[in-house]
C-alpha positions as CSV (number, residue, x, y, z in Angstrom):
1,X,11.1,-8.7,2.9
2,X,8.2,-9.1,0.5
3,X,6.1,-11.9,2.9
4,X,6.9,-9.3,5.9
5,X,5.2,-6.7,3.7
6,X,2.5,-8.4,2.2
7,X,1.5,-10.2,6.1
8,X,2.0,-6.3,7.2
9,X,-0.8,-5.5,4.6
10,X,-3.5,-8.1,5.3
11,X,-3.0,-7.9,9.2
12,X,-5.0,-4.5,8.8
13,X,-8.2,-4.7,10.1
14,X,-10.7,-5.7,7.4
15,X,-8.1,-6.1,4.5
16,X,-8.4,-8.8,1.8
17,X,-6.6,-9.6,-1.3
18,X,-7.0,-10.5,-5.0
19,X,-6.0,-11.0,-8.3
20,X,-7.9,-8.9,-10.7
21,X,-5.8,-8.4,-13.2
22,X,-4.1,-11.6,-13.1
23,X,-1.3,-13.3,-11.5
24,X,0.6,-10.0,-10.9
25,X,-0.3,-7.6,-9.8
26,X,-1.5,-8.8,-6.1
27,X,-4.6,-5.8,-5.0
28,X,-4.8,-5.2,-1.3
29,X,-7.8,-3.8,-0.4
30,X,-10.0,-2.4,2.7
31,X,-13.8,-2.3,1.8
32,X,-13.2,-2.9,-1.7
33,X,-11.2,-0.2,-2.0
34,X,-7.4,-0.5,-3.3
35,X,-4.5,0.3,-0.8
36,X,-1.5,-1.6,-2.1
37,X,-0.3,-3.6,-5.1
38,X,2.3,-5.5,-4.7
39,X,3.7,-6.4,-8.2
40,X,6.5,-8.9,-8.5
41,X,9.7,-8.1,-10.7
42,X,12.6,-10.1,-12.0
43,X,14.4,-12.6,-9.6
44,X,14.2,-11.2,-5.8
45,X,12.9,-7.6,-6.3
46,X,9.3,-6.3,-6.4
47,X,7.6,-3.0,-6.0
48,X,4.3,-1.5,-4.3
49,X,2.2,0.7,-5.6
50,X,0.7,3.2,-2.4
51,X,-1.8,6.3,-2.2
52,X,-0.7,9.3,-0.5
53,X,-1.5,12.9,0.1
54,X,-0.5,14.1,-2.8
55,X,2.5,16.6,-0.7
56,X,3.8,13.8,1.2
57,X,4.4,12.0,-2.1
58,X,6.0,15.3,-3.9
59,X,8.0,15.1,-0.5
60,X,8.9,11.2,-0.5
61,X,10.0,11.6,-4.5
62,X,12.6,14.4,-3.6
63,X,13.6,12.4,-0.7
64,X,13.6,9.0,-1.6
65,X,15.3,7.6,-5.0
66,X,13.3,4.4,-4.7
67,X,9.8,6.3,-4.3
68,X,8.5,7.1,-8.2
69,X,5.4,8.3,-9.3
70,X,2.8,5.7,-9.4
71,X,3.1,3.2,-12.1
72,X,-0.4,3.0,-13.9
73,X,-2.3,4.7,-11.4
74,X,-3.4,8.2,-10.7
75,X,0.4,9.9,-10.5
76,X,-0.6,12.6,-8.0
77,X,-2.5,10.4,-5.7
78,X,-0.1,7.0,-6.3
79,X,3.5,6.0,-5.4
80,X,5.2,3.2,-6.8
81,X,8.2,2.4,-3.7
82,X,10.7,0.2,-5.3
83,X,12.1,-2.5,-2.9
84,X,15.3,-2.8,-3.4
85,X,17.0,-2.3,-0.4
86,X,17.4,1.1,0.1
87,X,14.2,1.8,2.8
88,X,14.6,0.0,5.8
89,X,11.1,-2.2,6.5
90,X,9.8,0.4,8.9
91,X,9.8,3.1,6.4
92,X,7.6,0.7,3.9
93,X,5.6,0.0,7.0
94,X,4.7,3.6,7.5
95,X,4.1,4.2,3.9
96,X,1.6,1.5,4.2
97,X,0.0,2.5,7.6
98,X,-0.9,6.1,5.5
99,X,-2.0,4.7,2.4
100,X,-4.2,2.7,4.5
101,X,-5.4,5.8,6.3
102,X,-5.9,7.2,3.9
103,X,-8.5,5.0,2.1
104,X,-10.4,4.3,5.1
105,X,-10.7,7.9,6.5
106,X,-12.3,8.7,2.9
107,X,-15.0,5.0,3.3
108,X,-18.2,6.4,5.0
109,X,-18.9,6.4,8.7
110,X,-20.7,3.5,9.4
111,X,-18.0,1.5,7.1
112,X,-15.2,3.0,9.3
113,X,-16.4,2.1,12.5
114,X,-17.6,-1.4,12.0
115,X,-13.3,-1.7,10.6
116,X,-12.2,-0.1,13.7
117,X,-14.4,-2.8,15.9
118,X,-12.9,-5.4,14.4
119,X,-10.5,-7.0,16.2
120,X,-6.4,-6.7,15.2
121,X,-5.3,-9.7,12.7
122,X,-2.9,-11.7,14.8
């Protein structure tokens, strides 16, 4: 599951990733702005760390065992999701799709619309 997420991520239009904080965490980023890490746990599990609206992720915490408050980051704005099996991929998917939202509905205008030209990663 963690190649399907991490292709998911960088087919978004204009996303790119790096390393800089090392070999772990992987940054995912749109405009040079963070939208996932993807940090890499012992033997087969990892975790992501996603923004959301800060209700939605009050609302995801209740819901979802596996959804914590963001590990090292800003814990009203940040969700760590914990992939162990208990969210089925399109559930991650959407959590990804906001987080990316949201970070390119708050870039300026002319940064949004020369993203939303571009054309769909295959």
């Amino acid at each position: 599951m963690k190649n399907s997420i991490i292709d998911y991520c960088l087919k978004k239009n204009g996303a790119t990733k790096e390393y800089p904080f090392g070999d772990n965490p992987m940054v995912i980023k749109i405009a040079g702005k963070m939208f996932a890490l993807i940090f890499e746990d012992e033997g087969d599990h990892f975790h992501l760390n996603l923004k959301c609206d800060p209700v939605i992720a009050a609302n995801l915490r209740e819901q979802l065992e596996a959804v914590r408050p963001g590990f090292h980051m800003n814990k009203k704005h940040w969700n760590t999701v914990m992939i162990d099996g208990s969210l089925s991929e399109s559930e991650v998917y959407d959590m990804i799709d906001h987080s990316y939202d949201l970070v390119v509905n708050n870039l300026p205008k002319r940064l949004r619309e020369s993203i939303a030209e571009m054309n769909p990663k295959d």
